[in-house]
C-alpha positions, 0 to 999 in steps of 0.5 A: 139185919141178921146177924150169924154166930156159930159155935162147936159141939164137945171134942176130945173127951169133953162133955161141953164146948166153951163156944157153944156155952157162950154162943147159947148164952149170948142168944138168950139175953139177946135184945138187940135190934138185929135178929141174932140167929145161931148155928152149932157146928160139928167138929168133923172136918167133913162136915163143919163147912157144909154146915156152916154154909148150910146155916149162913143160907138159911138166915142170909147173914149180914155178918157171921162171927164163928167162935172156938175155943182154944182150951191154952188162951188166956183170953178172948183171941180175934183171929186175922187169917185163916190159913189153907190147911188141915193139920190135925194133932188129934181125931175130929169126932169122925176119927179123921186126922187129916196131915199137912192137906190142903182146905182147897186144893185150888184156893189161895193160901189164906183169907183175912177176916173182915171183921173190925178187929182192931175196934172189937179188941179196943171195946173189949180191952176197954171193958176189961176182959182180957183180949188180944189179936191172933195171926193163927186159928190154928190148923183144926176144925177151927181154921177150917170153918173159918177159912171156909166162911171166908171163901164163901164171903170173898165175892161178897162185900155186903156180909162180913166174918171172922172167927173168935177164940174163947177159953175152956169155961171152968169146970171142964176137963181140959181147964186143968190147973194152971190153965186160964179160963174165961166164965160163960157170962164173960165169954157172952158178953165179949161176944156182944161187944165183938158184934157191937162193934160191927 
């Protein structure tokens, strides 16, 4: 079995993604049975999805987690639903900013994901890292791959996904202070536990 996780390049100004930070940590001490292969996405509305699809062909995934980070969590954030819209506060790394745009214009309003959520969150919760279910990913590149992914999946009951929110990782620019955040080894090993309990 494989099993896909992504994560994105820095945006707005930093030099680091927090979800890519764990997704590469997860690899290398990766020693599960499962082969784990990784995939790191742009942060371009563009681009993100075709990637993502280009990435879940290359490996035929038997379940995909794809991580973001979300610079205000204060813990591990599992995303239910994936909404139909973009609707951007600030430039993707293109320059795009699309407003109030539908993902697919033809395409329900929104996609559940179908991870075991409810089983992640108590293993994590039980480990002790701070977690929590989310009913928005947001309306960025995040809730685009993410809604992309899921409709990708909709005809298919053999693979599983969802997405992941982790927090800045200390020492970005956007941790300021007062802002929670989550260290790279934790943020990995909540990863581990969320496809532990696939």
């Amino acid at each position: 079995m494989t099993l896909l996780v992504t994560g994105f390049e820095p945006f707005a100004g930093e030099s680091v993604n927090a979800s890519w930070l764990a997704v590469e940590r997860l690899a290398r001490g990766w020693d599960g049975d499962e082969t784990l292969a990784t995939a790191l996405l742009p942060v371009e509305f563009a681009r993100c999805g075709p990637a993502l699809l280009d990435a879940i062909d290359g490996c035929d995934p038997r379940a995909i987690v794809c991580v973001g980070e979300a610079g205000r969590a204060d813990g591990i954030r599992l995303e239910r639903v994936a909404i139909n819209l973009d609707d951007a506060r600030i430039p993707d790394n293109a320059g795009a900013r699309p407003v109030d745009e539908p993902i697919d214009p033809g395409g329900p309003a929104a996609y559940f994901s179908t991870l075991p959520l409810r089983a992640a969150l108590d293993a994590l919760q039980s480990a002790g890292i701070p977690a929590r279910m989310s009913e928005s990913a947001g309306t960025f590149a995040c809730n685009h791959v993410f809604y992309e992914l899921m409709a990708a999946l909709a005809m298919r009951t053999d693979v599983v996904g969802g997405f992941v929110h982790v927090p800045y990782a200390p020492g970005q620019r956007g941790a300021v202070a007062g802002v929670p955040t989550l260290t790279t080894d934790v943020a990995a090993q909540a990863l581990r536990i969320v496809l532990g309990a696939l």
